[in-house]
N, C-alpha and C positions, 0 to 999 in steps of 0.2 A: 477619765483620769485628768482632764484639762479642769474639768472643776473643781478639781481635788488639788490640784497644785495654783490655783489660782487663788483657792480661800484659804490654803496654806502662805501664800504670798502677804495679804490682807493682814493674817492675822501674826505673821513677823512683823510689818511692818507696823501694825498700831500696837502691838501687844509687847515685843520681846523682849522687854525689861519683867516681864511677867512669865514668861514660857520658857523651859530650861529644853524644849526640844517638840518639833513636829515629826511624826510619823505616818508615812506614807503606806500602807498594805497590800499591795495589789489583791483584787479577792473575783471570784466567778459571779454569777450571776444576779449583778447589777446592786452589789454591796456600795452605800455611803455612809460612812457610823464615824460622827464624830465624838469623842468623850473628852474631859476635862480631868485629869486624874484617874478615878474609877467612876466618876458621873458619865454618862452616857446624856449628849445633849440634842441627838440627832440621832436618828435612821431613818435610813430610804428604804428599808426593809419593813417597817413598820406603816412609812407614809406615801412609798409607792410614786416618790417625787423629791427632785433635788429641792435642798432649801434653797429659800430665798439669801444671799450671802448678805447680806447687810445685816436683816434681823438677830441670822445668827452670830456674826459676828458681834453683833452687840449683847446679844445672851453670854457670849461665852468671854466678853469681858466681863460682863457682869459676874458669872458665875466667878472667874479669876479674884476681883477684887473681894465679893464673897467670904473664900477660903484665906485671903490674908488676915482678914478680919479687920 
């Protein structure tokens, strides 16, 4: 959970004129799924490893600017 509220920190603080809201899930057995609306830009469920926060942080600007078009 501490990684999960910390790349939630990150990404208020470079993003929140862009994000109308962070959601935190508590979940069992060893869930990290972060999505971008219905994009899906991360699992730990898939990758068997937290991301690296930076890169994703900057995917998931990227994706943000993206969608504004």
């Amino acid at each position: 959970m501490p990684q999960a509220v910390s790349l939630s920190k990150q990404l208020m603080n470079l993003c929140s004129w862009d994000i109308s809201g962070v959601s935190l899930i508590p979940a069992d057995g060893g869930a990290f799924e972060v999505s971008v609306g219905y994009k899906l830009m991360y699992s730990k469920l898939e990758t068997g490893e937290f991301p690296d926060e930076s890169i994703l942080v900057d995917e998931i600007r990227s994706e943000l600017f993206t969608q504004q078009g």
